[in-house]
C-alpha positions as CSV (number, residue, x, y, z in Angstrom):
1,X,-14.0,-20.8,19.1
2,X,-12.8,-18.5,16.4
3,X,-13.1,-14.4,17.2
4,X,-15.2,-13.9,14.2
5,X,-17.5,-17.0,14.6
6,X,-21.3,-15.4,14.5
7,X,-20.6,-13.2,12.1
8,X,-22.2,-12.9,8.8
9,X,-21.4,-14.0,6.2
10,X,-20.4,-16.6,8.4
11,X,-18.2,-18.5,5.7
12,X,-16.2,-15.4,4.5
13,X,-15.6,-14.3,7.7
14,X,-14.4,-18.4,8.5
15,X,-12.3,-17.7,5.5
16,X,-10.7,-14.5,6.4
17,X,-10.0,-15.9,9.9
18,X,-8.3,-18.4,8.6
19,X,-6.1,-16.6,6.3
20,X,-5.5,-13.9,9.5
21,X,-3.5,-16.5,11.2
22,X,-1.0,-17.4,8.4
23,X,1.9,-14.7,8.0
24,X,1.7,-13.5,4.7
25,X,3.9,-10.5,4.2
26,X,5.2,-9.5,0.4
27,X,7.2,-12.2,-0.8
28,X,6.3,-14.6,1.9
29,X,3.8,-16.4,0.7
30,X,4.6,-20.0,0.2
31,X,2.1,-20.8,3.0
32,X,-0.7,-19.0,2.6
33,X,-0.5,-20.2,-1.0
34,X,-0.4,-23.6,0.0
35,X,-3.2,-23.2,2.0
36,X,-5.5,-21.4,-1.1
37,X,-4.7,-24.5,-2.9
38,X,-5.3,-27.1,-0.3
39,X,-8.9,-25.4,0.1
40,X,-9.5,-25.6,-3.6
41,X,-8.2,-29.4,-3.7
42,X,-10.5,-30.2,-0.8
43,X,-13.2,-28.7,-2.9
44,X,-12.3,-31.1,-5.5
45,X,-11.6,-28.2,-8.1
46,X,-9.4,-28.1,-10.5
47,X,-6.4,-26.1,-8.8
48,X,-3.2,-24.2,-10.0
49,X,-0.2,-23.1,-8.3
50,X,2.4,-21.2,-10.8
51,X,6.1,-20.8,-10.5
52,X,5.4,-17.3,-8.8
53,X,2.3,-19.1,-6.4
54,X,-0.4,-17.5,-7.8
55,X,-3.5,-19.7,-7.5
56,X,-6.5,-20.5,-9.6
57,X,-9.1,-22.4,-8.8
58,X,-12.1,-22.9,-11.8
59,X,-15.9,-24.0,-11.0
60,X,-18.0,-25.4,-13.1
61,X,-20.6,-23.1,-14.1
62,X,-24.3,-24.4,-12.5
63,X,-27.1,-25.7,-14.0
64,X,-28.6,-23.2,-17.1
65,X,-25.2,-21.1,-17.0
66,X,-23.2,-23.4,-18.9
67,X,-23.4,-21.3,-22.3
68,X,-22.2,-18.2,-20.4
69,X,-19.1,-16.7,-20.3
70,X,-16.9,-17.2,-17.7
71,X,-16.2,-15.0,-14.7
72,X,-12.9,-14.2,-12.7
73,X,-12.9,-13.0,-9.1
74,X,-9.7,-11.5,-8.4
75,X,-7.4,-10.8,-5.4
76,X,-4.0,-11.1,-3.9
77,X,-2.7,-13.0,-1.3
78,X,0.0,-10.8,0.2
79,X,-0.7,-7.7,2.7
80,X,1.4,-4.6,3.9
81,X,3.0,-5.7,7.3
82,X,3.0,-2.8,9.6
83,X,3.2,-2.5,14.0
84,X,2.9,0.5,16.2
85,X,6.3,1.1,17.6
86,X,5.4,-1.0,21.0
87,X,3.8,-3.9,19.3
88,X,6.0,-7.2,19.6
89,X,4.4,-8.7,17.1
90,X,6.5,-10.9,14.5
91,X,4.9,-10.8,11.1
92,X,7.0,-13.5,9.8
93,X,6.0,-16.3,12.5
94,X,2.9,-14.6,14.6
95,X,-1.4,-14.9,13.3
96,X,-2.9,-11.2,13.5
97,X,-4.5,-10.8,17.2
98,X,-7.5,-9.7,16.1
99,X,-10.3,-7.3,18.2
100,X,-14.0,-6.7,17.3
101,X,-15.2,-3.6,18.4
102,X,-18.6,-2.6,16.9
103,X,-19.1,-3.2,13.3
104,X,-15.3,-2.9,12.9
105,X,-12.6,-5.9,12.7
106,X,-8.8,-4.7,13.9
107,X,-5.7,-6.1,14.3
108,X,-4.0,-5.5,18.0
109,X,-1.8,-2.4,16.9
110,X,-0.6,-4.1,13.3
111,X,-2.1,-4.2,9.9
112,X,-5.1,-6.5,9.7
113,X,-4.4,-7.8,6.0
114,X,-8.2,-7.6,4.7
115,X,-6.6,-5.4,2.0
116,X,-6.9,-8.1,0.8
117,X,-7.9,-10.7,2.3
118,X,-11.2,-10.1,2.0
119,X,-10.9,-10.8,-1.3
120,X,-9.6,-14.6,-1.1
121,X,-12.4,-15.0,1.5
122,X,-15.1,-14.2,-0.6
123,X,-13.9,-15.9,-3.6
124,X,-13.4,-19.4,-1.3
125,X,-16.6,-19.0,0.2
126,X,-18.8,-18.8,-3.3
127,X,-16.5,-22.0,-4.6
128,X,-17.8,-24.0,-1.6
129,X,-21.1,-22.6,-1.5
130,X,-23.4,-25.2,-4.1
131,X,-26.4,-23.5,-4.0
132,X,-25.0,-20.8,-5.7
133,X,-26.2,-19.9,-9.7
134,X,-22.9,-18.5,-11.7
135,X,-21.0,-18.9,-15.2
136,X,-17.4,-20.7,-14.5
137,X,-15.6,-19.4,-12.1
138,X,-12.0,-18.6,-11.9
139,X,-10.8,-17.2,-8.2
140,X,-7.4,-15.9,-9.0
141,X,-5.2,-14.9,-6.2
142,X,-2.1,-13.4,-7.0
143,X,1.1,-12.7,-5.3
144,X,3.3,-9.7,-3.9
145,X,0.4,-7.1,-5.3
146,X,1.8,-4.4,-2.4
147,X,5.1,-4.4,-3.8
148,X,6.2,-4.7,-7.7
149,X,2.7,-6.8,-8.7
150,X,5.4,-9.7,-9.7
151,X,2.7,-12.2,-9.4
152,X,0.6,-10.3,-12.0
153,X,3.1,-9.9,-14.1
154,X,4.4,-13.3,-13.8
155,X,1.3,-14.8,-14.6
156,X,0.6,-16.8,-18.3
157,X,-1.1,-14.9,-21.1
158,X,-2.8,-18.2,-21.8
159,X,-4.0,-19.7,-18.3
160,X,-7.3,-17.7,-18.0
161,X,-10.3,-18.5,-19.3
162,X,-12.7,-16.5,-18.2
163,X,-13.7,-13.3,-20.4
164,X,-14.9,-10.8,-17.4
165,X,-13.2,-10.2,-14.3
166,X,-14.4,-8.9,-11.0
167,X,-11.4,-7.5,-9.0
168,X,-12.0,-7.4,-5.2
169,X,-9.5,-4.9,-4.1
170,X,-11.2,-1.5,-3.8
171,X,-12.1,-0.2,-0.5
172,X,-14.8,2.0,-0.4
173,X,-18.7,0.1,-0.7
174,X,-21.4,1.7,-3.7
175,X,-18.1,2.4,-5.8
176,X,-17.1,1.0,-8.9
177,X,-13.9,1.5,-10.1
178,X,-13.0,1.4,-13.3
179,X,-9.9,2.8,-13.9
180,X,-6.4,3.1,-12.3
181,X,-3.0,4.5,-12.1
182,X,0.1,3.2,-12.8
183,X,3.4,3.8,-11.4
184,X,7.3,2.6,-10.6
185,X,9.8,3.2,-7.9
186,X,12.9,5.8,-8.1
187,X,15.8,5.3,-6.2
188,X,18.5,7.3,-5.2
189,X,21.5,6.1,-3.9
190,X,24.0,9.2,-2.3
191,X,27.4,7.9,-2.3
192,X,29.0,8.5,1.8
193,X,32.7,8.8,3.1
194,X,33.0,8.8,6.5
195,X,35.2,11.5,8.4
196,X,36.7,11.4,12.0
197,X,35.9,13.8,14.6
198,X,36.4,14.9,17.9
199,X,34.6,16.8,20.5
200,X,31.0,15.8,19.2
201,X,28.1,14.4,20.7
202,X,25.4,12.1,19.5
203,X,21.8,13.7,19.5
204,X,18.9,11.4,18.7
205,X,16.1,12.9,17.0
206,X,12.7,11.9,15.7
207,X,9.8,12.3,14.1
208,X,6.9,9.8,15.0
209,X,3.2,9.4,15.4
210,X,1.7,10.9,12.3
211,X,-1.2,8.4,10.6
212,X,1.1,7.5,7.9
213,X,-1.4,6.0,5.2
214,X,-2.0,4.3,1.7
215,X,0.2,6.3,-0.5
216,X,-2.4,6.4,-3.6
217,X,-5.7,6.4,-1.8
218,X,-4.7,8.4,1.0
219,X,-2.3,11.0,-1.0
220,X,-4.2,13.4,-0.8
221,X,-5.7,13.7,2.8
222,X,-3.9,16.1,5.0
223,X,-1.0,13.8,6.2
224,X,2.5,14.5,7.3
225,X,5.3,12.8,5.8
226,X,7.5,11.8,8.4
227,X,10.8,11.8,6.0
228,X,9.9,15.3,4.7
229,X,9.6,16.4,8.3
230,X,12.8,15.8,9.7
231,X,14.3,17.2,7.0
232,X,12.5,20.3,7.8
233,X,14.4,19.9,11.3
234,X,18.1,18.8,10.0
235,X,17.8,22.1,7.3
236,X,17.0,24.5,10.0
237,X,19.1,23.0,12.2
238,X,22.1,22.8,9.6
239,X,21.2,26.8,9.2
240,X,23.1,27.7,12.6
241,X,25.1,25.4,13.8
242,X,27.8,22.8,12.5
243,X,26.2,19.6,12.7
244,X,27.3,15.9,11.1
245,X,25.0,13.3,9.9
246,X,25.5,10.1,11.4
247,X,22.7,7.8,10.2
248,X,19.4,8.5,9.3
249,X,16.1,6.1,8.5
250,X,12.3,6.4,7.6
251,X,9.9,4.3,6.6
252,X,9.2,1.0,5.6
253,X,6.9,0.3,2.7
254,X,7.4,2.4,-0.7
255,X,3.3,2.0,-0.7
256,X,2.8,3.5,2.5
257,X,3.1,7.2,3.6
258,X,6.1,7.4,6.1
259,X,4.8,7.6,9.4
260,X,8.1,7.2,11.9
261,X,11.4,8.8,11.0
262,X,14.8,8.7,13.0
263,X,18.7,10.6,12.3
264,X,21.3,10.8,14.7
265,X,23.3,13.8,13.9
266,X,26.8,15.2,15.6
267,X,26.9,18.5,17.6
268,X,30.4,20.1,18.8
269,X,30.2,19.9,22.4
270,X,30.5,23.8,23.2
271,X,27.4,24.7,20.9
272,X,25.3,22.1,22.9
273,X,23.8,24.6,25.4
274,X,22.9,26.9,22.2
275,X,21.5,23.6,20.5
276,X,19.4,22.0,23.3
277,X,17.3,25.5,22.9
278,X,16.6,25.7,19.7
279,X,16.2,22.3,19.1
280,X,13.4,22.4,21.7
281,X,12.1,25.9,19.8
282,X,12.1,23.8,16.6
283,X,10.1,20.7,18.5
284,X,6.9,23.1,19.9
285,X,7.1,24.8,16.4
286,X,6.9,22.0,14.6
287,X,4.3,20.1,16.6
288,X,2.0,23.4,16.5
289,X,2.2,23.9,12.6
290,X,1.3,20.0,11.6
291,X,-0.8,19.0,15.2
292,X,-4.1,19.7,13.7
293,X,-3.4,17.1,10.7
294,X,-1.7,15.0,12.9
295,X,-2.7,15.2,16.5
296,X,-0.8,12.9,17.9
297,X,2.9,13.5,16.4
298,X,5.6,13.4,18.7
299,X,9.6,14.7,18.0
300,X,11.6,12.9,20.5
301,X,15.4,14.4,21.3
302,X,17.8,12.4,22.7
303,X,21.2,13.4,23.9
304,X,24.1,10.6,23.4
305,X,27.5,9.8,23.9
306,X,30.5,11.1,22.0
307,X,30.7,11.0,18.4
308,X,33.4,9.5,16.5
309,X,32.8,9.0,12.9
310,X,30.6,11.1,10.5
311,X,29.2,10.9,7.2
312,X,30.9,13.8,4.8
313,X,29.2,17.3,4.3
314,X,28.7,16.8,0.7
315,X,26.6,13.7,1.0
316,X,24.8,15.2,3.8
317,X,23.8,18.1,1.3
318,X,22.8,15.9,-1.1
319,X,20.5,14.5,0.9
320,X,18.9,17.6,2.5
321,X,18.9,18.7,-1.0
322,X,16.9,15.5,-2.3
323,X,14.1,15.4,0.3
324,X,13.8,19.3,-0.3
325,X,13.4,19.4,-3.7
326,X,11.8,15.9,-4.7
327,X,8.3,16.6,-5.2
328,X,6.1,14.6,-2.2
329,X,2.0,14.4,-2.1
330,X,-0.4,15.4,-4.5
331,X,1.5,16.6,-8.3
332,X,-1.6,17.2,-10.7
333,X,-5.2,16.6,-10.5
334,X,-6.8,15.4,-13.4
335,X,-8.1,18.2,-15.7
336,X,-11.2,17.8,-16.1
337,X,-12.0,16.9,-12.8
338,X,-10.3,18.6,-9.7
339,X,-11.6,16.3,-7.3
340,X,-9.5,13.0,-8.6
341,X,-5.2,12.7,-8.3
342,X,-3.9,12.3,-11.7
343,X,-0.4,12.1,-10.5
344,X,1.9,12.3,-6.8
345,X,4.7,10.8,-5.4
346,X,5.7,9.6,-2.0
347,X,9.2,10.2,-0.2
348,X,8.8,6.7,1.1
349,X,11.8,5.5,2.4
350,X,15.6,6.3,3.8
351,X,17.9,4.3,4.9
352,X,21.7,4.6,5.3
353,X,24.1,1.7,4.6
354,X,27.7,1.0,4.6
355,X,28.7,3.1,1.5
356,X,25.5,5.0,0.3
357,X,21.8,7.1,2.0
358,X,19.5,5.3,0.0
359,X,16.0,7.2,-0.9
360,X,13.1,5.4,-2.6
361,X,10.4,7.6,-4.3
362,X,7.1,5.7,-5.2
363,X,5.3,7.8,-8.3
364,X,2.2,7.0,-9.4
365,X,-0.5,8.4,-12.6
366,X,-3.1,7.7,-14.3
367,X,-2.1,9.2,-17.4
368,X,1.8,8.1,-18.8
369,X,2.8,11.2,-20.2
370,X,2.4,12.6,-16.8
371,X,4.5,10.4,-15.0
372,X,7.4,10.4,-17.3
373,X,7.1,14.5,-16.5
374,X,7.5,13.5,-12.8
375,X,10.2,10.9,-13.3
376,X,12.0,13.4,-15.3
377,X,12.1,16.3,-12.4
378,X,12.9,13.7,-9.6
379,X,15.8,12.1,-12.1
380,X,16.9,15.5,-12.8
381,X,17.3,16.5,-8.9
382,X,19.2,13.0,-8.1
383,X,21.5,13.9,-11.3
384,X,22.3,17.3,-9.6
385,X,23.2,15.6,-6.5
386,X,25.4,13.7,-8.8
387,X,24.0,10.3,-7.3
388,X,23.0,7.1,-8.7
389,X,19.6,6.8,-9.5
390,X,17.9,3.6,-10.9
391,X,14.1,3.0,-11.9
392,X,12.0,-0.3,-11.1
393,X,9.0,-1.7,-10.2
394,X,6.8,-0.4,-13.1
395,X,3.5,-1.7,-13.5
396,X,0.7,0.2,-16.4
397,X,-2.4,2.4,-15.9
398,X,-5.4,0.9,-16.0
399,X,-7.5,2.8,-18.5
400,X,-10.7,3.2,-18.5
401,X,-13.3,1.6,-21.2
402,X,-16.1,3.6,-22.6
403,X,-17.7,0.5,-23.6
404,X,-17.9,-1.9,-20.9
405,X,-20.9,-4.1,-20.5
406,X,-19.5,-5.8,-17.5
407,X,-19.8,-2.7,-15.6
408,X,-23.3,-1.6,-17.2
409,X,-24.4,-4.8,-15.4
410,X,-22.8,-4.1,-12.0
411,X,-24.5,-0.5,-11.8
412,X,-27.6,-2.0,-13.2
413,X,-27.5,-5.2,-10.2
414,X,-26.2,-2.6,-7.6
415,X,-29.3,-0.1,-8.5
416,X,-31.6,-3.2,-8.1
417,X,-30.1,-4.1,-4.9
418,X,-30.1,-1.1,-2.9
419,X,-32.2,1.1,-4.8
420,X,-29.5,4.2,-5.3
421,X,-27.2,5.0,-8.1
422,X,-23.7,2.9,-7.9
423,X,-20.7,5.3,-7.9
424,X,-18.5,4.6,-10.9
425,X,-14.9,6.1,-11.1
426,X,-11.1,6.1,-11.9
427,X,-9.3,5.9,-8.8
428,X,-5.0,6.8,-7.8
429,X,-4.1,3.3,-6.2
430,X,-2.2,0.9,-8.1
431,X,-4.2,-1.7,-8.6
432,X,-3.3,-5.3,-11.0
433,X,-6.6,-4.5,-13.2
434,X,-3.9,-2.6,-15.4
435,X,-1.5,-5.7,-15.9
436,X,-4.0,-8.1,-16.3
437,X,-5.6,-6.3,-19.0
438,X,-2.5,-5.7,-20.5
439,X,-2.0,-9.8,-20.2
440,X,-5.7,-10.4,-21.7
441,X,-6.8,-7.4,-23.8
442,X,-10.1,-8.7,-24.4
443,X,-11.0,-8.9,-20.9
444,X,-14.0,-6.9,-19.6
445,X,-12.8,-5.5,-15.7
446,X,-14.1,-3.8,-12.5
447,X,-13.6,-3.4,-9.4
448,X,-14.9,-3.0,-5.8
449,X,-15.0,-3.8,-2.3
450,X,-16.3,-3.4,1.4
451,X,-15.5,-0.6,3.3
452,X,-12.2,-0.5,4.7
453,X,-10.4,2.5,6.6
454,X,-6.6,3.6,7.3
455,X,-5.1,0.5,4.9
456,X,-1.5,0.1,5.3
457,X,-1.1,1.4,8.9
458,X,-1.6,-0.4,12.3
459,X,-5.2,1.5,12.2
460,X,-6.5,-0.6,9.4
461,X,-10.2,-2.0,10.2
462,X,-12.7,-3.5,7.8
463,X,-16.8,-3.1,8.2
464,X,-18.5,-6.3,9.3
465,X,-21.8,-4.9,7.9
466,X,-20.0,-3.8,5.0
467,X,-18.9,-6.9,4.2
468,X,-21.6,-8.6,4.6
469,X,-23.4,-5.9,2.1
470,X,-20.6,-6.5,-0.5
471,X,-20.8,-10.2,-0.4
472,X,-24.3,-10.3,-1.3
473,X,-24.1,-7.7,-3.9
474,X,-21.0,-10.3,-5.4
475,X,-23.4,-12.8,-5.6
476,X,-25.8,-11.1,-6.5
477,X,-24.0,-10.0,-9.7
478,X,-22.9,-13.7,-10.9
479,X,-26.4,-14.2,-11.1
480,X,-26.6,-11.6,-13.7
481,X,-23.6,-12.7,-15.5
């Protein structure tokens, strides 16, 4: 007996269980894509699997819709693989344990992948479903969305039909969105030199705990950034005493707000007793100034053994320099409307290797000429650190369309639903509507989705009633198509 049997929609939720115990991290996603296209072949539809495993699977249109024009519902396949710090979970071998409490789904203490899962679930359970009235259907599932979009942007400018396109990747029920940002990845790579030293000793310290989030749809909530933290702690620190850098690391996903980050730094032995105080001074300060954001953050200090080898002072300051200065969070609103991010960026990740600190920025904005302004300052502070810098991972802005019919039918179907006003609005996640319409200008694109809370972290839980509200409102709208 499955853990979601009973509920309802009882075939999405079949679906979604189903695709909960196949791992499916970012660019590894030969199985689940597999199993997408067995589904469709056991439907007997027509089924494609692309060089980058993207899948599409076409329906005939039902009886008196054959003269309309065809309709894509849109996902991915991949999701943002993240544990608490005491989970054993293996993403790349274990199915999500997941708990039901209330109207919310879970996964034990990891991600639970219906962002966006939910998505593929839907979309398999409307091509099985006969009864069904709809144009053609294409369900189009794409790869590696939470990471460059490569499946996106390696999909055909010819292989799509359909002319209107119903993305399922928002997270927030009675919204439409209708517009996006885009965005890229900066990364700066400090060039090290180790030193030898004697009469130092290892201390441990980190920063862990905070809620950590999506990094454009939860930017601008009151969150700590766990890299930007610490750095907080090494500059003060580095303010009175002589200490060496021996490793440090943060994060994990460029998309998701840095909840755990870890250094071990060297102090000289006779300023220990001096350290250990302030140290702890730092901790209580610290906790007090960010514990009403983040109640449950927690600095952890650890006293080791001896240090030998140190990374040099000047790369050291070049990184204290970099996580200072690099703008992190919120960096414009949009102007004529204070409520909406038009631009941030997130100080995602750290890591040190053999030769080089490396530090990954994720930008995002909805308008372009604002986030080659950002890329500009962050370039400009990696150049005065005189270290490498590179720029990848761009995908465009979705922008918005005055004149789109398809959404004038989904507020019009929504209204006649539920009897309220549908929500429509441009939102700061990435999301692939911009490279698919940059792939098919003619195509006519929303979006929307159940309600779904603290994406990206080991928090993440989905509304069964939600879904079950969204689902029929999908439906719902094919009939009007």
């Amino acid at each position: 007996m499955g853990k979601l049997e009973g509920l309802k929609p009882e075939r999405v939720f079949y679906y979604f269980e189903q695709l909960t115990q196949i791992p499916r991290c970012s660019y590894d996603e030969k199985r689940v894509s597999d199993y997408i296209k067995s589904v469709g072949e056991g439907l007997g539809l027509e089924t494609i699997q692309d060089d980058t495993l993207n899948i599409i699977i076409r329906k005939p249109a039902s009886l008196g819709y054959e003269k309309s024009s065809g309709v894509i519902i849109q996902g991915h396949m991949d999701m943002v693989c993240e544990k608490e710090d005491d989970s054993s979970h293996d993403f790349t071998k274990d199915p999500i344990t997941l708990k039901v409490e209330g109207d919310y789904i879970y996964g034990d203490k990891t991600t639970l992948g219906a962002d966006n899962g939910i998505a593929i679930a839907m979309g398999l359970a409307i091509l099985e479903d006969n009864t069904l009235e709809h144009p053609e259907i294409e369900l189009l599932v794409t790869t590696s969305e939470e990471v460059e979009m490569d499946g996106a942007l390696g999909l055909s400018e010819n292989v799509l039909k359909g002319t209107r396109l119903l993305n399922v990747d928002s997270e927030e029920e009675g919204v439409l969105v209708t517009g996006s940002a885009g965005g890229e990845l900066i990364e700066a790579r400090i060039p090290i030199e180790y030193e030898e030293v004697s009469d130092y000793v290892a201390v441990y310290i980190e920063v862990r705990g905070l809620f950590g989030g999506h990094s454009g749809m939860e930017i601008h909530k009151p969150r700590g950034n766990s890299n930007k933290i610490l750095n907080d702690i090494l500059e003060e620190l580095k303010a009175d005493f002589h200490i060496k850098l021996v490793s440090i690391s943060g994060g994990t996903k460029d998309n998701a707000i840095p909840r755990q980050t870890s250094a071990t730094i060297g102090v000289k032995s006779e300023e220990l007793s001096k350290f250990t105080s302030k140290i702890e001074e730092i901790k209580e300060k610290t906790i007090n100034k960010y514990k009403s954001e983040e109640p449950e953050i927690d600095i952890v200090v650890t006293k080791g053994e001896e240090v030998r080898k140190v990374i040099d002072n000047k790369a050291f300051d070049a990184l204290t320099s970099l996580l200072h200065n690099i703008p992190t969070g919120v960096y414009t609103m949009i102007p004529d409307n204070k409520e909406v991010v038009e631009s941030s960026s997130n100080l995602a990740i750290l890591k040190t290797e053999d030769e080089q600190i490396i530090l990954q920025v994720s930008t995002r904005s909805s308008t372009e000429s604002v986030l080659i302004t950002l890329r500009e300052k962050i370039v400009d502070e990696i150049n005065k650190t005189h270290s490498k810098c590179s720029i990848s991972g761009n995908y465009p802005e979705w922008e918005y369309n005055p004149k789109s019919r398809l959404r004038d039918k989904a507020l019009e179907a929504y209204k006649g639903m539920f009897g309220k006003e549908m929500e429509s609005t441009v939102i700061h996640a990435g999301l692939e509507c911009g490279v698919l319409a940059k792939k098919y200008p003619d195509l006519d694109i929303i979006s929307f989705g159940p309600n779904m809370y603290d994406v990206h972290t080991p928090k993440e839980r989905l509304s069964i009633s939600s879904t079950e509200r969204t689902y029929e409102y999908l439906v719902k709208l094919l009939t009007k198509l």
